[in-house]
C-alpha positions as CSV (number, residue, x, y, z in Angstrom):
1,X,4.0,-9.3,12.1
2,X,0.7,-7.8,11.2
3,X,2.2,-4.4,11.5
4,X,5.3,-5.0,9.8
5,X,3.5,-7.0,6.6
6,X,1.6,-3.9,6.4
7,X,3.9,-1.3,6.6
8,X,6.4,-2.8,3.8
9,X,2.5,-2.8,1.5
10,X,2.0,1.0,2.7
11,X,5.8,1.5,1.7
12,X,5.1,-0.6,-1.7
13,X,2.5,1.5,-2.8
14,X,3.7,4.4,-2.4
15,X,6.8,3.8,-4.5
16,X,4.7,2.0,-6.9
17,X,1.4,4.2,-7.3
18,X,2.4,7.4,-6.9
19,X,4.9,7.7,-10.1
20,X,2.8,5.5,-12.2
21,X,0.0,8.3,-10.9
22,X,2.4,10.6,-11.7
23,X,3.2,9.5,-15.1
24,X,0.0,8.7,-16.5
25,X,-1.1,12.1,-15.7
26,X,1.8,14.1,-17.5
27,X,1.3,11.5,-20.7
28,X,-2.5,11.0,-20.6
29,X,-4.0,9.3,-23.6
30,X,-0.6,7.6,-23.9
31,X,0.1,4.2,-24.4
32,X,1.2,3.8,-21.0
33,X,-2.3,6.0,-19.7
34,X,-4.2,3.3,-20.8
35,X,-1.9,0.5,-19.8
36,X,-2.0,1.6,-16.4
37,X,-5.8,1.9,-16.6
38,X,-6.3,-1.4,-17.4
39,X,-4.2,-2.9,-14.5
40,X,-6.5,-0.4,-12.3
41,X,-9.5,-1.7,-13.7
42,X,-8.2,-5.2,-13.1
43,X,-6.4,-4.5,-9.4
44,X,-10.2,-3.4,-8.4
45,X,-12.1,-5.8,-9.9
46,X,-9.7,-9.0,-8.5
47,X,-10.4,-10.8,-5.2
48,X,-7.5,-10.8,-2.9
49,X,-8.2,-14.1,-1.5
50,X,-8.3,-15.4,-5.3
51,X,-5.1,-13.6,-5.8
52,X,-3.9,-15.1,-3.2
53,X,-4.8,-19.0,-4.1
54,X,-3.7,-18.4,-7.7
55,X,0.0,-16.9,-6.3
56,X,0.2,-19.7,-4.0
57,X,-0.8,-22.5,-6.6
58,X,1.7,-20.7,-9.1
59,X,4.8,-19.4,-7.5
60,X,4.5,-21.7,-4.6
61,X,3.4,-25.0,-5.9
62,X,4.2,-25.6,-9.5
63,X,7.5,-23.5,-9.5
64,X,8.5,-23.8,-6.2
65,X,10.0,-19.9,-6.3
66,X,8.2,-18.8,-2.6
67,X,7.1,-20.2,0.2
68,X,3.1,-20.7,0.9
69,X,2.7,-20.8,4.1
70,X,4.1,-19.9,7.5
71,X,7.2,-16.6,8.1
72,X,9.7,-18.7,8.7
73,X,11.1,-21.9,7.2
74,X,12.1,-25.5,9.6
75,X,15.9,-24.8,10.7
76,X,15.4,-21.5,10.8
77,X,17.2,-21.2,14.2
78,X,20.3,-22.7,12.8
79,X,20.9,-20.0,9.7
80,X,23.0,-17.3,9.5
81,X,21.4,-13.6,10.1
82,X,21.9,-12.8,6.7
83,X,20.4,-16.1,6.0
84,X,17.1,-15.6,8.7
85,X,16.7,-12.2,6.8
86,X,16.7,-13.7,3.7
87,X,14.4,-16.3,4.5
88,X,11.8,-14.0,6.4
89,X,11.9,-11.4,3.2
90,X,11.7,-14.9,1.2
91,X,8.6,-15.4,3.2
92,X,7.0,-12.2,3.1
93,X,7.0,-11.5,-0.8
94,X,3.5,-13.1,-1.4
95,X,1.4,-11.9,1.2
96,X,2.9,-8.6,1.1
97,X,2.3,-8.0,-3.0
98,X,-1.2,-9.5,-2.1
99,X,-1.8,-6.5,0.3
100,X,-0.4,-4.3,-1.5
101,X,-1.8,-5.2,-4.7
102,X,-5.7,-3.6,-4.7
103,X,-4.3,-0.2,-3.0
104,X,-1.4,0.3,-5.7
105,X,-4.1,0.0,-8.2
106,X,-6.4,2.8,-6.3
107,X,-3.5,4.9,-5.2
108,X,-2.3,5.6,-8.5
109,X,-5.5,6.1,-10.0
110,X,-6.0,9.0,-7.0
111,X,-2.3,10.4,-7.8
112,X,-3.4,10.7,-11.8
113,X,-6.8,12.4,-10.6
114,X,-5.0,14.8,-8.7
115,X,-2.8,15.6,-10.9
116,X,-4.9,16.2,-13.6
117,X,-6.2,18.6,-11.7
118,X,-3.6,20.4,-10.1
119,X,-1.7,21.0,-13.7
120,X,-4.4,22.6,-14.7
121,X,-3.5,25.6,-11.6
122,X,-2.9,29.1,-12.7
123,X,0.7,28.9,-10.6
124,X,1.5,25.8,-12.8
125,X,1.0,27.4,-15.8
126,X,2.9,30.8,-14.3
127,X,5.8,28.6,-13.5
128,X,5.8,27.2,-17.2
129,X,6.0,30.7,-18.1
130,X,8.7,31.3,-16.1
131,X,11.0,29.1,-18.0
132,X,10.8,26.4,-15.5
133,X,11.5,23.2,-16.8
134,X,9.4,20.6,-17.0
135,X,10.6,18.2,-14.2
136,X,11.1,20.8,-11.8
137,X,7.1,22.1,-12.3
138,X,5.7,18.9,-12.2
139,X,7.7,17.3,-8.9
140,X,8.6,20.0,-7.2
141,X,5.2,22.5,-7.5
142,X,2.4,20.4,-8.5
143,X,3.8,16.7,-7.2
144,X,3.2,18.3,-3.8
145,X,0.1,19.9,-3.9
146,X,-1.5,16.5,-5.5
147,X,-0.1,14.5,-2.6
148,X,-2.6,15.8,-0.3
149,X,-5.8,14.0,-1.0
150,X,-3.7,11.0,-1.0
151,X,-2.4,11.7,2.4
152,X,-5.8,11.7,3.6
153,X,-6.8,8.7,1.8
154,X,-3.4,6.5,3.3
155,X,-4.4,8.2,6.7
156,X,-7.8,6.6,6.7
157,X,-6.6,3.4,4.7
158,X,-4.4,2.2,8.0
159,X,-7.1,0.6,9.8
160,X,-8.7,-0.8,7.2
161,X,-5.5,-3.0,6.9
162,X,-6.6,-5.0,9.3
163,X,-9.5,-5.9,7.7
164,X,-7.8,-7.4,4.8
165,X,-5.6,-9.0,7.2
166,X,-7.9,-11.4,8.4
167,X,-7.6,-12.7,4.4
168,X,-4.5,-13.2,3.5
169,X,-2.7,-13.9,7.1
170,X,-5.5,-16.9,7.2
171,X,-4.4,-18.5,3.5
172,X,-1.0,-18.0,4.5
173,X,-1.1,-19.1,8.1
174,X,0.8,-16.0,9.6
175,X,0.8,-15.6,12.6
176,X,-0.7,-12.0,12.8
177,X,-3.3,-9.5,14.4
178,X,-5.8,-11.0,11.1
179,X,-5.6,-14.4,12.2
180,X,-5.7,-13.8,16.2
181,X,-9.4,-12.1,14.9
182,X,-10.2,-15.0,12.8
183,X,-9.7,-17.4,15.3
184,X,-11.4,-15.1,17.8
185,X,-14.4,-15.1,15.9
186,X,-14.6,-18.6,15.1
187,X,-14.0,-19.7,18.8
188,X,-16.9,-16.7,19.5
189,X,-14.0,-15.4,21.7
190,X,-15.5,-11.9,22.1
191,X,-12.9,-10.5,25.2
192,X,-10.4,-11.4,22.1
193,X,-12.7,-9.8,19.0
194,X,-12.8,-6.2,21.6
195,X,-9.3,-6.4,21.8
196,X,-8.5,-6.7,18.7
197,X,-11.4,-4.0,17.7
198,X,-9.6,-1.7,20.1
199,X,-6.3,-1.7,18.5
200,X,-8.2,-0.8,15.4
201,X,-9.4,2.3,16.9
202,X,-5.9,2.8,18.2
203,X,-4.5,2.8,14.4
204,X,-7.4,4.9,13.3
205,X,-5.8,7.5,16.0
206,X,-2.4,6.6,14.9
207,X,-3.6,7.4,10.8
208,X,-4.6,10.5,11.5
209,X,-1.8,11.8,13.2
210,X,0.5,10.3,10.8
211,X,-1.3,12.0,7.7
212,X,-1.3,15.4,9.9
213,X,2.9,14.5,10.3
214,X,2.7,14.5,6.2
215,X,0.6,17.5,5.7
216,X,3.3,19.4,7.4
217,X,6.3,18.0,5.6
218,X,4.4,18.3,2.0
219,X,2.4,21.7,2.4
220,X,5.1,24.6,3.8
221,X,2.0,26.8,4.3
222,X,1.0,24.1,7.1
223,X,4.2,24.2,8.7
224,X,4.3,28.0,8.6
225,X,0.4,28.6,10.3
């Protein structure tokens, strides 16, 4: 569960942060530049485990839109698939916008950076002279080159998602990797607490080869050497 709440908050940010990244980059100073810096400022400077209680308290208890605890609901045996996939997704749309919700404020805020930078290329400003048009130079030439960093970044960020975790898979008693070191570590389990440790380093491994795997598929000059 731990794997799959995080690879739906992997998948969220990137279809979140990297056009708003994009975006605020190509319109900086904009209205919208300094819309989306204020929900960075804010996605950094909020808790997760606040964010967390204040969903819960909100969504969960006074409007009673999602669930607050728990993946699954009681009878869920005795739904239809459609119905057991609705009611895991049901399940999953808090603690999974709570993971996500800190890294889509950094990742766009790396995606605008590196733009800013790579639009500012001599082959960006060659292909603009070439009659290029505008969508074409921005997603095709310098979306790509600006993707880099941030494929390092996601690389390194997939261990660390274990760490947060422990947070929100505790406030929402899932039953996760998070919570098995939680419990480890208040039961002073330590054969449990190595374990888990070591599937850390196996992720780390896993990270790196996974943001190698994108550095081919974005950069042609990668594939070609």
């Amino acid at each position: 569960m731990t794997i799959l709440i995080n690879a739906l908050s992997i998948g969220l940010i990137l279809l979140v942060a990297v056009p708003i990244g994009v975006l605020s980059a190509t319109r900086r100073n904009s209205p919208f530049d300094r819309l989306t810096t204020i929900f960075v400022f804010i996605g950094f400077a909020t808790p997760s485990f606040w964010l967390a209680l204040l969903l819960m308290d909100y969504f969960g208890v006074r409007l009673g839109l999602f669930p607050i605890a728990g993946i699954k609901s009681l009878g869920y045996e005795y739904l239809s698939l459609p119905g057991q996939i609705w009611d895991r997704f049901h399940h999953l749309i808090l603690p999974v916008f709570v993971s996500a919700f800190g890294g889509l404020a950094g990742f766009s805020r790396y995606m605008r950076s590196n733009m800013l930078e790579v639009v500012r290329q001599d082959y960006i400003l060659t292909a603009r002279a070439k009659g290029l048009s505008e969508n074409v130079v921005i997603y095709k030439h310098a979306l790509r080159n600006a993707l880099l960093p941030v494929i390092t970044i996601l690389g390194l960020a997939v261990p660390g998602l274990i760490g947060g975790s422990v947070i929100f898979e505790t406030i929402f008693a899932i039953p996760g990797m998070g919570k098995l070191f939680y419990d480890g570590v208040m039961m002073r389990d330590y054969p449990l607490i190595m374990g888990v440790l070591v599937m850390g380093a196996v992720l780390t491994l896993v990270g790196n080869l996974i943001a190698d795997i994108s550095y081919a598929l974005a950069d042609p000059r990668i594939r070609k050497a």
